[in-house]
C-alpha positions in Angstrom: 0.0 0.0 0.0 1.6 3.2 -1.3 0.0 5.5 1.1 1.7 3.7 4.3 5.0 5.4 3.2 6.1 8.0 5.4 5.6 11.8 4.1 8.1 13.6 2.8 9.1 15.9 5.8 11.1 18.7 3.5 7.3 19.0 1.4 4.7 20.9 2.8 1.7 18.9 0.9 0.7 15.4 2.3 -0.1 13.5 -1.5 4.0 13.2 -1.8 5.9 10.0 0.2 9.1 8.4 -0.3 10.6 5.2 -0.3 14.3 5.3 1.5 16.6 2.2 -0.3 20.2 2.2 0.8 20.8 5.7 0.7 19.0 7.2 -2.2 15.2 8.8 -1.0 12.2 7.5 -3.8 10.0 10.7 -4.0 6.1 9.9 -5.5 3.4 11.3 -5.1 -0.3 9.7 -4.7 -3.7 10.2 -7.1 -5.3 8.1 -9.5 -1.5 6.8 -10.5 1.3 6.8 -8.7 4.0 9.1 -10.3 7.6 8.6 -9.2 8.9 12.3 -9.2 12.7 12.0 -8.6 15.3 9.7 -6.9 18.0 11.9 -4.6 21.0 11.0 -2.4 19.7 11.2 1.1 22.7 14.4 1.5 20.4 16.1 -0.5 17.9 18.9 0.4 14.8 18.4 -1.3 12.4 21.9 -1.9 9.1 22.0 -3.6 11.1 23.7 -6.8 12.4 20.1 -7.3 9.5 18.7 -8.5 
C-alpha cells in the first residue's frame, strides 16, 4: 500500500511519500497513478522547486 510510506518531511503537501533504499530517497506522489517524481542522495535537500 503506497500511502503507508512516510511523508516527505522537506514537502509541505501530504499526496508526496518516499521510499528510502540504501541511501538514495524515492519521491512519488499519490492520485489516480502513482508518479515517481525524482530519486535523490539522502545528502540532498529536497524543496518544492524540485519537482
Amino acid at each position: 500500500m503506497p500511502e503507508m510510506e512516510r511523508r516527505v518531511p522537506d514537502l509541505s503537501d501530504s499526496r508526496y511519500r518516499e521510499i528510502i533504499f540504501g541511501h538514495y530517497r524515492i519521491i512519488y506522489s499519490l492520485g489516480y497513478e502513482i508518479q515517481i517524481l525524482t530519486v535523490r542522495h539522502c545528502c540532498q535537500i529536497l524543496s518544492d522547486d524540485d519537482l
